[in-house]
DRENDO-1510 file (C-alpha; in Angstrom, 1 decimal, always signed):
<recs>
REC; n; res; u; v; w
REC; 1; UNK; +79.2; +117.9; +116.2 .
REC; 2; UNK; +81.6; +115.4; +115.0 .
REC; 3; UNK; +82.2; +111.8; +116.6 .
REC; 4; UNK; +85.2; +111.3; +118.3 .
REC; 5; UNK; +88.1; +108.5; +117.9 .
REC; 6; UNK; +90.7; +108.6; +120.1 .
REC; 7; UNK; +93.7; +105.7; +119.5 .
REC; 8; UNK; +96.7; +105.7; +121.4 .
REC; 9; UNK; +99.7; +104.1; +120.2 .
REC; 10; UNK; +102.4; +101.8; +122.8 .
REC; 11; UNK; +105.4; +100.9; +121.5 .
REC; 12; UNK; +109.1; +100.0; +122.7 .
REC; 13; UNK; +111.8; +98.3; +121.0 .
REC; 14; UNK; +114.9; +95.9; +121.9 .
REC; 15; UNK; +117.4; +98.0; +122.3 .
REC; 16; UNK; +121.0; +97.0; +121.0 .
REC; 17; UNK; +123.8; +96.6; +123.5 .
REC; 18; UNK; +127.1; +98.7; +122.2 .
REC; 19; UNK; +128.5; +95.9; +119.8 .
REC; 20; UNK; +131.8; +96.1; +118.2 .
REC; 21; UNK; +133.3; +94.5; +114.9 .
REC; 22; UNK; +134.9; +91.9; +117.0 .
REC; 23; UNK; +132.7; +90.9; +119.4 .
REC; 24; UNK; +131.1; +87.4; +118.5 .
REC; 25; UNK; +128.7; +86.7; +121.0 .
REC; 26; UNK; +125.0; +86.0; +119.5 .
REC; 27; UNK; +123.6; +88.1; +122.4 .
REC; 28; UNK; +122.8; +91.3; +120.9 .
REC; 29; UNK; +120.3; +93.1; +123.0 .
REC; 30; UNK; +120.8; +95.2; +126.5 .
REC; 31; UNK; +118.5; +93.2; +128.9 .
REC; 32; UNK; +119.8; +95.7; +131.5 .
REC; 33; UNK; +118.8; +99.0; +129.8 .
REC; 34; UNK; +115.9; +98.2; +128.3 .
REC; 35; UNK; +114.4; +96.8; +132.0 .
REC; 36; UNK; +115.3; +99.7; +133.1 .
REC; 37; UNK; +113.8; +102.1; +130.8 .
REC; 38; UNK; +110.4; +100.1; +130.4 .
REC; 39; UNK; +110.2; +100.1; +134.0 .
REC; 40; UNK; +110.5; +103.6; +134.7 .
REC; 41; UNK; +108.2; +104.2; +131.3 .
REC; 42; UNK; +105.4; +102.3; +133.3 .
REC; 43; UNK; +106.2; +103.9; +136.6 .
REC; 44; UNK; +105.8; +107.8; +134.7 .
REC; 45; UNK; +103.3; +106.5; +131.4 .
REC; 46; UNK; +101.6; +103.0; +131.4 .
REC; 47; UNK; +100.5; +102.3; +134.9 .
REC; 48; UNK; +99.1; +105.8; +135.7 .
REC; 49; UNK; +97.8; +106.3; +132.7 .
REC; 50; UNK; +96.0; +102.4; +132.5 .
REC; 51; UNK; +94.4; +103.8; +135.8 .
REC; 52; UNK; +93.3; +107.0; +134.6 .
REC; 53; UNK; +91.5; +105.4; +131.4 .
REC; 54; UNK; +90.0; +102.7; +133.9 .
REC; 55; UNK; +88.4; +105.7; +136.1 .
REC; 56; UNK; +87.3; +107.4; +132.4 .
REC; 57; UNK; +85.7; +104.3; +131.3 .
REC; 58; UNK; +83.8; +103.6; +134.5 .
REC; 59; UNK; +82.8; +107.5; +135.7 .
REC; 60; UNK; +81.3; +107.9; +132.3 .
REC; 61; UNK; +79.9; +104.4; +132.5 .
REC; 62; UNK; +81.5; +103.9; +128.8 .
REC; 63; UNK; +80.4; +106.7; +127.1 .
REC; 64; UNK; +84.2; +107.2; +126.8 .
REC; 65; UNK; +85.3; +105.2; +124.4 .
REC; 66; UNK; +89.1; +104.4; +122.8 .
REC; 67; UNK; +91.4; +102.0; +120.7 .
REC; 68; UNK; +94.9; +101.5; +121.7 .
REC; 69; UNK; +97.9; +99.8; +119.4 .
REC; 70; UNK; +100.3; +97.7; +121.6 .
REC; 71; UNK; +103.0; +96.3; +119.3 .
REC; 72; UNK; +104.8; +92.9; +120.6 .
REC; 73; UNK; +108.2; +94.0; +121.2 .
REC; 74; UNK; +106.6; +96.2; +124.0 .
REC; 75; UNK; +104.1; +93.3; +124.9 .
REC; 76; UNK; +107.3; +91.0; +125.4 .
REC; 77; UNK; +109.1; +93.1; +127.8 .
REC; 78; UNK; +106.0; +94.2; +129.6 .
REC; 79; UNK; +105.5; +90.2; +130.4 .
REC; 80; UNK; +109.4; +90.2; +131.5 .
REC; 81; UNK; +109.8; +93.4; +132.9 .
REC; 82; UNK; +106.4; +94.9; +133.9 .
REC; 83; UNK; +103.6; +92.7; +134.0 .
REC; 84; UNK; +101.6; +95.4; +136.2 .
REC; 85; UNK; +101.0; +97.4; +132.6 .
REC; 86; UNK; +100.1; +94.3; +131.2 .
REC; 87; UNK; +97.3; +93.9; +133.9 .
REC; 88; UNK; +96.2; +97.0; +133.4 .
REC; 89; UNK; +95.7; +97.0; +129.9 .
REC; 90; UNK; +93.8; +93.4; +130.3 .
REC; 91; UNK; +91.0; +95.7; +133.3 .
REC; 92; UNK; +90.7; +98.2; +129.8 .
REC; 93; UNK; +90.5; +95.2; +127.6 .
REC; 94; UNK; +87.7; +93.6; +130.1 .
REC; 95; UNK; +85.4; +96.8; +130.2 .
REC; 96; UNK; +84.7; +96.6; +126.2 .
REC; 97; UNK; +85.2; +99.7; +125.8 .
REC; 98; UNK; +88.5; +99.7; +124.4 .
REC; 99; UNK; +89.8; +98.2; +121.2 .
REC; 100; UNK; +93.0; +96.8; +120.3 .
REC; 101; UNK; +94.0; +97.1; +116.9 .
REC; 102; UNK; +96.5; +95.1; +114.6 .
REC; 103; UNK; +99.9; +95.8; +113.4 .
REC; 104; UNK; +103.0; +94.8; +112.5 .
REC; 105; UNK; +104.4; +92.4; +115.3 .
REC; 106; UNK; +108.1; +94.1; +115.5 .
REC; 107; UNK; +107.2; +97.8; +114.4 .
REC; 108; UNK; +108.8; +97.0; +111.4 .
REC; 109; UNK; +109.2; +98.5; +107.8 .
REC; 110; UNK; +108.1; +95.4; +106.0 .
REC; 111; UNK; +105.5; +96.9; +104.4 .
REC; 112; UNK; +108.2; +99.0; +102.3 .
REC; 113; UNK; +110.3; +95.8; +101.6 .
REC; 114; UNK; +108.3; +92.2; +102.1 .
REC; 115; UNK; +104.8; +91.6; +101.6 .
REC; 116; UNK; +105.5; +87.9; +103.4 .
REC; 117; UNK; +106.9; +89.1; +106.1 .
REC; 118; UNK; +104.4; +91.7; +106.7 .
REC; 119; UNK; +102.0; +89.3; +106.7 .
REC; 120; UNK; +104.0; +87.0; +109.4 .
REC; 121; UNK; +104.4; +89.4; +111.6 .
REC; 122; UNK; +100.1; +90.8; +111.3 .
REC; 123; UNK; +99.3; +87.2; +111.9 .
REC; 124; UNK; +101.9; +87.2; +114.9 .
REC; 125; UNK; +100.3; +90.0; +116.7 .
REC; 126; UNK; +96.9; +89.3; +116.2 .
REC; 127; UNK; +97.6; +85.9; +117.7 .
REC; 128; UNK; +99.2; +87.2; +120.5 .
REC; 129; UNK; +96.2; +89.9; +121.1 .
REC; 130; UNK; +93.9; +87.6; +121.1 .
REC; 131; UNK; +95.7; +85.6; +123.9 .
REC; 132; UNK; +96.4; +88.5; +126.0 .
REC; 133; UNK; +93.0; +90.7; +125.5 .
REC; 134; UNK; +90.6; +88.5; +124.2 .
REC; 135; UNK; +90.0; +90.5; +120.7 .
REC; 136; UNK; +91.1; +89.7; +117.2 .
REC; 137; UNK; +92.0; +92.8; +115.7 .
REC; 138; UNK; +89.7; +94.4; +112.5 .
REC; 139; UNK; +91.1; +97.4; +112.3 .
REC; 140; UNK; +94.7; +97.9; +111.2 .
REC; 141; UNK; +97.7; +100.6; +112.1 .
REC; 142; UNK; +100.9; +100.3; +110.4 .
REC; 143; UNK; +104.0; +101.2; +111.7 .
REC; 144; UNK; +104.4; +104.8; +112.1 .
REC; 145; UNK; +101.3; +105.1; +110.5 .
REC; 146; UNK; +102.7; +104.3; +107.2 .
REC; 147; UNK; +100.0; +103.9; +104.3 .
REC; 148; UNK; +100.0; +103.8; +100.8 .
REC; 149; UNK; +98.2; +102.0; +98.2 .
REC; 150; UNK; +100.2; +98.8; +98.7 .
REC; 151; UNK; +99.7; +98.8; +101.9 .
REC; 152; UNK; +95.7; +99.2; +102.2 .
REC; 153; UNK; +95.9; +96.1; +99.5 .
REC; 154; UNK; +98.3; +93.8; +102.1 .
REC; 155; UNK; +95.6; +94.8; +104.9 .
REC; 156; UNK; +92.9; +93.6; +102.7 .
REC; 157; UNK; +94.1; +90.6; +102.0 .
REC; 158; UNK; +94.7; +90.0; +105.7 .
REC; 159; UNK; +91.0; +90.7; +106.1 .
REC; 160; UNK; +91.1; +94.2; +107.8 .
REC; 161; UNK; +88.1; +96.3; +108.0 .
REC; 162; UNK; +89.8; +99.6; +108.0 .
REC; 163; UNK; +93.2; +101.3; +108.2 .
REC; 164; UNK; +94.2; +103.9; +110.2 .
REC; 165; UNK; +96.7; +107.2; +108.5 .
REC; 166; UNK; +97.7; +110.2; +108.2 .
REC; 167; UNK; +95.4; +113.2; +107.1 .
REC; 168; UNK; +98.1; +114.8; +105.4 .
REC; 169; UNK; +96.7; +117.9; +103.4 .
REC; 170; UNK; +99.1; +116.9; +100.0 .
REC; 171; UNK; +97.5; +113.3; +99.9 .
REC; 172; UNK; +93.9; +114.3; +100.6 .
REC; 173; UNK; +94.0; +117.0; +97.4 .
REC; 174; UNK; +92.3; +119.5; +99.7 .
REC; 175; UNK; +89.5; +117.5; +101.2 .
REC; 176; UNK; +88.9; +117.2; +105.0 .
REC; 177; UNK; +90.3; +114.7; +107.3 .
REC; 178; UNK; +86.9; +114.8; +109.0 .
REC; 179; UNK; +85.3; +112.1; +107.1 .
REC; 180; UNK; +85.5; +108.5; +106.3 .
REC; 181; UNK; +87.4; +107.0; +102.3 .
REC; 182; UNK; +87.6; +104.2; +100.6 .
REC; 183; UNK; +91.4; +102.7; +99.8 .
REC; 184; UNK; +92.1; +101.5; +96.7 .
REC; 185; UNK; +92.6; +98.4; +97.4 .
REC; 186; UNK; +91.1; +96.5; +95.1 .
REC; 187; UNK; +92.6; +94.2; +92.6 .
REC; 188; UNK; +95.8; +95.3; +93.6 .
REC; 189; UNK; +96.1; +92.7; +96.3 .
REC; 190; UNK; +100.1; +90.8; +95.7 .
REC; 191; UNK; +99.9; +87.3; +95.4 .
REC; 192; UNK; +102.2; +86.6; +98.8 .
REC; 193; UNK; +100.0; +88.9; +100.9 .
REC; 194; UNK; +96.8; +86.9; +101.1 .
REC; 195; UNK; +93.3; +87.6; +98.8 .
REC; 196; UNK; +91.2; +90.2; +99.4 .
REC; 197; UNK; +87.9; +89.3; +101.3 .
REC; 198; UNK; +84.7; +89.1; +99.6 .
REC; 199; UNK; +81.4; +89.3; +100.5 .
REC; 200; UNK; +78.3; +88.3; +98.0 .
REC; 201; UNK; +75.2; +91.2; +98.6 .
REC; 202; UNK; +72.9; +90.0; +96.8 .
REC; 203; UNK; +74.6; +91.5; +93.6 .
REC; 204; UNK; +77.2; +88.5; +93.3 .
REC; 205; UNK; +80.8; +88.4; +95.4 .
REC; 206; UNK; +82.5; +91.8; +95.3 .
REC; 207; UNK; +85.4; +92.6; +97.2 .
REC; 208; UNK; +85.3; +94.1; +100.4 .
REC; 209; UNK; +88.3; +97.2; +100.6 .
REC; 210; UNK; +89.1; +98.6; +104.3 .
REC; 211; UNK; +87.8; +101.7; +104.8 .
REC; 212; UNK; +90.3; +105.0; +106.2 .
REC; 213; UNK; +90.0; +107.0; +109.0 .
REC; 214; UNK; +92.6; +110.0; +108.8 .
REC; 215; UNK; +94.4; +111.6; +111.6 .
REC; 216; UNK; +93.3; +115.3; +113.2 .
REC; 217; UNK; +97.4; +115.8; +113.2 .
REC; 218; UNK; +96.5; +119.6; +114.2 .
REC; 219; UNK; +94.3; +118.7; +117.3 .
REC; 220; UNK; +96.5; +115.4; +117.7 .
REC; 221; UNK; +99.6; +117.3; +117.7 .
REC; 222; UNK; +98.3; +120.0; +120.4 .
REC; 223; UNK; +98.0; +117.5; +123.2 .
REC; 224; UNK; +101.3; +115.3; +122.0 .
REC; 225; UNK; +103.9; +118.1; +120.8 .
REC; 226; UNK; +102.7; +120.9; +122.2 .
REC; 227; UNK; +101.2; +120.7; +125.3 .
REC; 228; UNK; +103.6; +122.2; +127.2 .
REC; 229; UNK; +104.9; +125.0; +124.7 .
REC; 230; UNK; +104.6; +128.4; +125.9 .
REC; 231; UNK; +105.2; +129.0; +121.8 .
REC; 232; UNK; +102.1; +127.1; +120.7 .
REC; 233; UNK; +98.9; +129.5; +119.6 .
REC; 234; UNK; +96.8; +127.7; +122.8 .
REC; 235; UNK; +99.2; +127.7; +125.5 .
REC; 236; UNK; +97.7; +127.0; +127.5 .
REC; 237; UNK; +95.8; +123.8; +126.6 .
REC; 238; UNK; +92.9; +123.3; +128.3 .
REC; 239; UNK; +89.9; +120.9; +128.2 .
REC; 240; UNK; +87.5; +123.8; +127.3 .
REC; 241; UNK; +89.9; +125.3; +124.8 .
REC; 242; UNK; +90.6; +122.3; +122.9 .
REC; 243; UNK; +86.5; +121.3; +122.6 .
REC; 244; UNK; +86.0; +124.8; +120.9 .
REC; 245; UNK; +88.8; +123.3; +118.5 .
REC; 246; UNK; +87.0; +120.2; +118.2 .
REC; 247; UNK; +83.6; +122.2; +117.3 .
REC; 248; UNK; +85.3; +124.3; +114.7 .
REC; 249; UNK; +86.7; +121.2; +112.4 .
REC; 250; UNK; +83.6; +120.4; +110.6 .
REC; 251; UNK; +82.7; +117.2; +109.2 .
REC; 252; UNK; +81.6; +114.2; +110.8 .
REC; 253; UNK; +84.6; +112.7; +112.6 .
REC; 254; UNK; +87.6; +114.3; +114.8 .
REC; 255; UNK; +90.3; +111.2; +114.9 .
REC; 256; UNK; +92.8; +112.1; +117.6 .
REC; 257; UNK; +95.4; +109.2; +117.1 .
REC; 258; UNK; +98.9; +109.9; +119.1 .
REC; 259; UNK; +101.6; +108.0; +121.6 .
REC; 260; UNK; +100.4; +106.8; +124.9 .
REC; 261; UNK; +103.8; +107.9; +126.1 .
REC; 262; UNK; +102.6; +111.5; +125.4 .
REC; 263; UNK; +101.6; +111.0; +129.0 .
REC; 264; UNK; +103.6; +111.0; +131.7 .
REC; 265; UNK; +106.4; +110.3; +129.3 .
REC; 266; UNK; +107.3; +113.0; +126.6 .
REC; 267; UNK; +104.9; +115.6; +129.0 .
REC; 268; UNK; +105.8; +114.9; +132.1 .
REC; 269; UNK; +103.2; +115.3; +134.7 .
REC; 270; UNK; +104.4; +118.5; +136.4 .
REC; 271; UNK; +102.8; +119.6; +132.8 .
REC; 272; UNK; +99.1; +119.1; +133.7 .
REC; 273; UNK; +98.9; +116.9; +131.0 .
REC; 274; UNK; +96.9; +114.1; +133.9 .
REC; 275; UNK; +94.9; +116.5; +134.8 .
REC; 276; UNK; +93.9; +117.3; +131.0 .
REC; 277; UNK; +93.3; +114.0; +130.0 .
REC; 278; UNK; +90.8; +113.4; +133.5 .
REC; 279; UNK; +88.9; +116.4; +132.7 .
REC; 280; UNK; +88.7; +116.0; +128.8 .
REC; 281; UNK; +86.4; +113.8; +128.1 .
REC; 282; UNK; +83.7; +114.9; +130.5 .
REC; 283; UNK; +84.0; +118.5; +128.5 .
REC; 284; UNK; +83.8; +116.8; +125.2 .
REC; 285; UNK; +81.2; +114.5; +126.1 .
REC; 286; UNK; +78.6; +117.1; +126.6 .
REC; 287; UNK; +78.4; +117.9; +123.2 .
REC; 288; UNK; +80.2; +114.8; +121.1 .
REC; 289; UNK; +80.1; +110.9; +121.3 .
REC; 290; UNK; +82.8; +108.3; +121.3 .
REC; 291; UNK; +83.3; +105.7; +119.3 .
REC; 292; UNK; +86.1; +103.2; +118.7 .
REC; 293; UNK; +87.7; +102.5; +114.9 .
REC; 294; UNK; +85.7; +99.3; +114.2 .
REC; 295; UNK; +82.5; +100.8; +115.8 .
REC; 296; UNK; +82.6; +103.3; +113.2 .
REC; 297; UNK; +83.7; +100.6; +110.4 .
REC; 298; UNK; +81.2; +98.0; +111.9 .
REC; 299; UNK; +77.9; +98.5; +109.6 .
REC; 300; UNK; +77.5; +97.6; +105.7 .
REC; 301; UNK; +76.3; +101.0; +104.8 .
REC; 302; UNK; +79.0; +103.6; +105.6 .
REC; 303; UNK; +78.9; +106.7; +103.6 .
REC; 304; UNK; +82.4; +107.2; +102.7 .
REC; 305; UNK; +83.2; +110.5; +100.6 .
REC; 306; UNK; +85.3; +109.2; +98.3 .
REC; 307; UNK; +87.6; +107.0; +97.4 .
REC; 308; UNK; +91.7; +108.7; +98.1 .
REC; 309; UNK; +94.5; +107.6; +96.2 .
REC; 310; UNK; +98.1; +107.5; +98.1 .
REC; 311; UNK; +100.2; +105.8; +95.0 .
REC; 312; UNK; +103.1; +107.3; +97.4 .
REC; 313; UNK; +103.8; +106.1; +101.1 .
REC; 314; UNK; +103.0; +108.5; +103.8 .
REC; 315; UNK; +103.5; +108.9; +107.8 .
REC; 316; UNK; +102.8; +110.2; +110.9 .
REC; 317; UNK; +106.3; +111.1; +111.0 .
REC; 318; UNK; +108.1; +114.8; +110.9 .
REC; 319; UNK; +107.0; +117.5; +109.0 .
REC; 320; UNK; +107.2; +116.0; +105.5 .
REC; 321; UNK; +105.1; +113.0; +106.9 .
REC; 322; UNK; +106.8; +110.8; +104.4 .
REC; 323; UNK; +109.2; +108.1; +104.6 .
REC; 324; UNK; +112.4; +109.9; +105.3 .
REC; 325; UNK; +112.7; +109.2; +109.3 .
REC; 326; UNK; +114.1; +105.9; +108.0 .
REC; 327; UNK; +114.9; +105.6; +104.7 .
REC; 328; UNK; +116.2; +109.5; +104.2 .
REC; 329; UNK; +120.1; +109.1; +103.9 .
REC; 330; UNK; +122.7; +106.2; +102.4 .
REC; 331; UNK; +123.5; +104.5; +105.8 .
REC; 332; UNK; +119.5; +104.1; +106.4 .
REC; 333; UNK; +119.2; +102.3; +102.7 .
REC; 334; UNK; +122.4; +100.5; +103.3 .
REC; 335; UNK; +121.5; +99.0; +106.4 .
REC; 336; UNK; +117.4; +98.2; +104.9 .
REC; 337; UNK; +119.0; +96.4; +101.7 .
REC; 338; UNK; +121.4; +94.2; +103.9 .
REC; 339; UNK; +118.9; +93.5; +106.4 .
REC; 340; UNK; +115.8; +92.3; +104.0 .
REC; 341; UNK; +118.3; +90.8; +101.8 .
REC; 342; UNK; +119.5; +88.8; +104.7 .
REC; 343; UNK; +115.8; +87.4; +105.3 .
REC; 344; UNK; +115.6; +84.6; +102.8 .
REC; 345; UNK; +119.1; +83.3; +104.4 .
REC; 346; UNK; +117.5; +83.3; +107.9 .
REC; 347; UNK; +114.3; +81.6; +106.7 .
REC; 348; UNK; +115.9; +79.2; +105.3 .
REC; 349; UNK; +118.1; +78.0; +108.1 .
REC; 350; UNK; +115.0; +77.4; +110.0 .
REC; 351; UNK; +116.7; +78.4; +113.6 .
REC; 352; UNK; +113.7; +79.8; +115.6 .
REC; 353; UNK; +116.5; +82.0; +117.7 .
REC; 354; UNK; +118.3; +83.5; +114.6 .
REC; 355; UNK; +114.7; +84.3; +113.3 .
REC; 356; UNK; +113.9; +86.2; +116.6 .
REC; 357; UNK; +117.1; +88.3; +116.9 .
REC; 358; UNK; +116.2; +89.1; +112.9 .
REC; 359; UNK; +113.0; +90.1; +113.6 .
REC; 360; UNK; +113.7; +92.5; +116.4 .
REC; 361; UNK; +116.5; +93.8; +114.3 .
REC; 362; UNK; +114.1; +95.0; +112.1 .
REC; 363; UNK; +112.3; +97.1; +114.4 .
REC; 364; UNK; +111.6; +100.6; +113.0 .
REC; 365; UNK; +113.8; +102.2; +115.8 .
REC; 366; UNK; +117.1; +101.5; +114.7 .
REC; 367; UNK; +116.9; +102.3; +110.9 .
REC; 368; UNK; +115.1; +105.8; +113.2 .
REC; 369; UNK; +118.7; +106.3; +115.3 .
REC; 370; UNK; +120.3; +106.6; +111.9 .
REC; 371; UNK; +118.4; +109.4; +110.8 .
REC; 372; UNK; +120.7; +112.9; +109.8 .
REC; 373; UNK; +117.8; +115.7; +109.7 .
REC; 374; UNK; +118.5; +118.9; +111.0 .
REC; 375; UNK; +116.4; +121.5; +112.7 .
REC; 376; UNK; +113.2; +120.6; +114.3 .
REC; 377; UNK; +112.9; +117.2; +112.9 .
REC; 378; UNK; +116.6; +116.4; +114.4 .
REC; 379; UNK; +115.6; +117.2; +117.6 .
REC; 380; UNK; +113.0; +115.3; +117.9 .
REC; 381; UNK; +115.4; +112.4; +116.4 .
REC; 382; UNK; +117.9; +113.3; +119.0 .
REC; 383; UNK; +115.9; +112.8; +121.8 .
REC; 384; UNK; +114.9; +109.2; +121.2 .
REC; 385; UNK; +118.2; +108.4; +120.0 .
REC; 386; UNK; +120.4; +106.0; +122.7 .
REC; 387; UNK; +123.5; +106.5; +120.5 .
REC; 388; UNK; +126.3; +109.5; +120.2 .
REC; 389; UNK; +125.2; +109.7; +116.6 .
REC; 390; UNK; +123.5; +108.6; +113.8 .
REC; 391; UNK; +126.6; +107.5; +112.4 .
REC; 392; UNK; +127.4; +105.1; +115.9 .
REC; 393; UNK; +124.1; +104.1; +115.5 .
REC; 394; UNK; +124.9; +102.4; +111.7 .
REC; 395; UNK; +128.1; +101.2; +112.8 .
REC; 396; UNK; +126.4; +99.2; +116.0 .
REC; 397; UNK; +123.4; +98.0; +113.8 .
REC; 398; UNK; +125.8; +96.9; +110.8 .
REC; 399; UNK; +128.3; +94.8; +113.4 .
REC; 400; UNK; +125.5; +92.9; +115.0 .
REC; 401; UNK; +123.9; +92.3; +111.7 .
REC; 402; UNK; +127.3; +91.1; +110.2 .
REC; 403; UNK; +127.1; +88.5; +113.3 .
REC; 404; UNK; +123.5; +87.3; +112.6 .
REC; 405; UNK; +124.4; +87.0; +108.7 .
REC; 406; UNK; +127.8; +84.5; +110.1 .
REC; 407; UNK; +124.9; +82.5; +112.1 .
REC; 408; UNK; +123.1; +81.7; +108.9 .
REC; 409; UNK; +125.4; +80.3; +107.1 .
</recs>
C-alpha cells in the first residue's frame, strides 16, 4: 500500500485598495478588507482546522503525519490580524509531526522573471519560519506549484532537498505520479541563484539535485474541488470511499497536496468536509503510513524511477496546469514586464518601504484577477476575484504601480 504525504498549502495576499489615476497617496493596500477577510478565513478555515490537526496528531499519537506551506504575506497579517492561527500553527509546529516547507516569501512569479529575487524572497521565508516554528525549511513549494527545469536548478542552488509539483500526465510521458524523480538540475544552476550543493561519497564531490514528489491531482482534487459536487463520480466522498481510491493507485506513494482553505473555506462545513478530514486518517491508517516530504527525502539511498524533464513550466493551476492563470492574456504580460522591469529602479533607491509595497505587488494574486478564461476555469477565476473585472483589476494594479515607479525616482 503506498505511503501517504499530505501538504496543505495557506496563503493570503495584500489586497489593493480601489486606486485611481489620480490618487497620490503611497498607501496602496486595504487594511480594512483584508482584516476583515483573514479574520473571518480563521474563524471558518485556520483556527478549526489548527485544532482538528492538533486532535489528529495527538489521537494517533503521530502516526498522522503532514507538511504545511505558509507563505509570508499570510504570516504578516496573521501576526496583525489573527495571531490565534498563528498560535495554533506553532502547537502543530511543537508536536514534530508537521513540517513546514519553503517558498517564495510574497507568492510571487519570480521564478518566471528573476532568479535574484527568487532567491531574496526563499531566503526571506525561511528566515522568518525558522523564527516563528523553529524549522528551516528542506523541502521546497513554489508558488502555485510552478516547476520547471529552471526552477528545480534555483532550488538547488538554495540547497533544497526536494521540490514539490504537479503530476501532470503530459510532463510525466505516461509514468505514474506514484513514485519519487530526479530533477534535472544539474549544471544548470544560473550564476545569481546560488551553487548547487555538493556532497563528496567516497567517489569525489558530486552534486546533490532535489528530488520530486508529484501531486495525486485526481485524489487531491476529490477532497478540494469536489467534495461537495452531487456531479462528481464519488459523491458522496467518504473516508472509506476515498481509501479504496488510495488502494487502487499503485506505486509506492499517494501525495495529496491542496489549499488548507479547502476547509471550512471553499467547502464550508455544512459540507461534512470536518467530519471527513476527523475520520480520514484513522481509515487510512489501518492499511498505509504517513510520512512528511523531507521524511521521505531524508536518506542517501532513495530509489527514484527516473530522472523527468519539465524544459516547460507547469502548475497546479486550471485544467491546462500551465502558466496561463497569470500570464495568459496582454494586460497580464503588460503588467509582469512593467512590474520586473521596475525592480532594478526600486533596488536601487534603497527605501526599505518602497521595496515592501514592491514586493507585495508582486504577489501572484493580482497578475490572477486579471485572468480572461472562460468556462470552468473562469469560474473558478471569478470567485477569488475582489474586482468587477479582469479589466478593473489591470487598471487598479497599473495606477498604483505608476505611483510606486514616481517614488523611485
Amino acid at each position: 500500500m503506498p505511503t501517504l504525504c499530505l501538504y496543505l498549502q495557506i496563503h493570503q495576499p495584500f489586497r489593493l485598495r480601489r486606486y485611481s489615476v489620480f490618487d497620490g497617496d503611497p498607501h496602496y493596500f486595504d487594511d480594512a478588507m483584508n482584516a476583515q477577510l483573514v479574520r473571518r478565513i480563521a474563524e471558518r478555515c485556520y483556527i478549526p482546522m489548527n485544532r482538528l490537526l492538533l486532535d489528529l496528531i495527538r489521537a494517533h499519537a503521530g502516526r498522522f503525519r503532514l507538511a504545511l506551506s505558509v507563505t509570508g504575506t499570510a504570516l504578516e497579517q496573521f501576526e496583525s490580524y489573527a495571531p490565534e492561527v498563528l498560535q495554533g500553527l506553532h502547537a502543530l509546529a511543537l508536536t514534530r509531526c508537521v513540517e513546514f516547507l519553503g517558498e517564495t516569501f510574497h507568492h510571487s512569479l519570480a521564478s518566471l522573471h528573476s532568479d535574484v529575487e527568487f532567491r531574496d524572497q526563499v531566503d526571506l521565508h525561511r528566515r522568518m519560519i525558522k523564527r516563528l516554528f523553529g524549522q528551516t525549511p528542506a523541502i521546497f513549494r513554489n508558488t502555485e506549484l510552478i516547476y520547471s527545469n529552471h526552477v528545480a536548478a534555483l532550488a538547488a542552488g538554495l540547497g533544497f532537498r526536494g521540490i514539490l509539483a504537479e503530476g501532470w500526465e503530459p510532463a510525466l510521458n505516461n509514468r505514474s505520479a506514484a513514485f519519487i524523480y530526479r530533477t534535472m538540475a544539474a549544471g544548470k544552476v544560473n550564476e545569481n541563484a546560488g551553487h548547487v550543493n555538493q556532497e563528496d561519497n567516497g567517489g569525489g564531490v558530486q552534486e546533490r539535485v532535489p528530488y520530486l514528489l508529484l501531486r495525486n491531482h485526481r485524489l487531491s482534487d476529490a477532497i478540494s474541488y469536489r467534495f461537495a459536487d452531487p456531479r462528481a463520480p464519488d459523491y458522496p466522498l467518504t473516508e472509506d470511499k476515498f481509501a479504496s481510491l488510495v488502494s487502487q493507485i499503485g506505486g509506492r506513494l499517494c501525495n495529496l497536496f491542496m489549499d488548507y482553505e479547502t476547509f471550512g473555506e471553499h467547502q464550508p462545513e455544512s459540507t461534512g468536509i470536518f467530519d471527513f478530514m476527523r475520520a480520514l486518517p484513522g481509515k487510512l491508517l489501518e492499511q498505509n503510513t504517513f510520512a512528511t516530504p523531507g521524511e521521505l527525502l531524508a536518506t542517501d539511498d532513495i530509489e527514484a524511477a527516473g530522472e523527468l524533464d519539465v524544459p516547460s513550466a507547469i502548475s497546479w493551476a486550471d485544467e491546462a496546469r500551465d502558466l496561463g492563470a497569470w500570464m495568459g492574456n496582454a494586460m497580464q504580460q503588460d503588467a509582469l514586464a512593467e512590474y520586473y522591469g521596475l525592480e532594478e529602479n526600486v533596488k536601487a533607491k534603497n527605501d526599505a518601504h518602497i521595496l515592501a509595497d514592491w514586493r507585495k505587488l508582486g504577489t501572484s494574486d493580482h497578475f490572477y484577477y486579471m485572468s480572461t478564461k472562460e468556462k470552468a476555469d473562469g469560474g473558478v477565476h471569478t470567485y477569488f476575484r475582489p474586482y468587477d473585472s479582469p479589466y478593473d483589476a489591470y487598471i487598479n494594479f497599473m495606477n498604483v504601480l505608476d505611483n510606486l515607479t514616481t517614488r523611485t525616482v
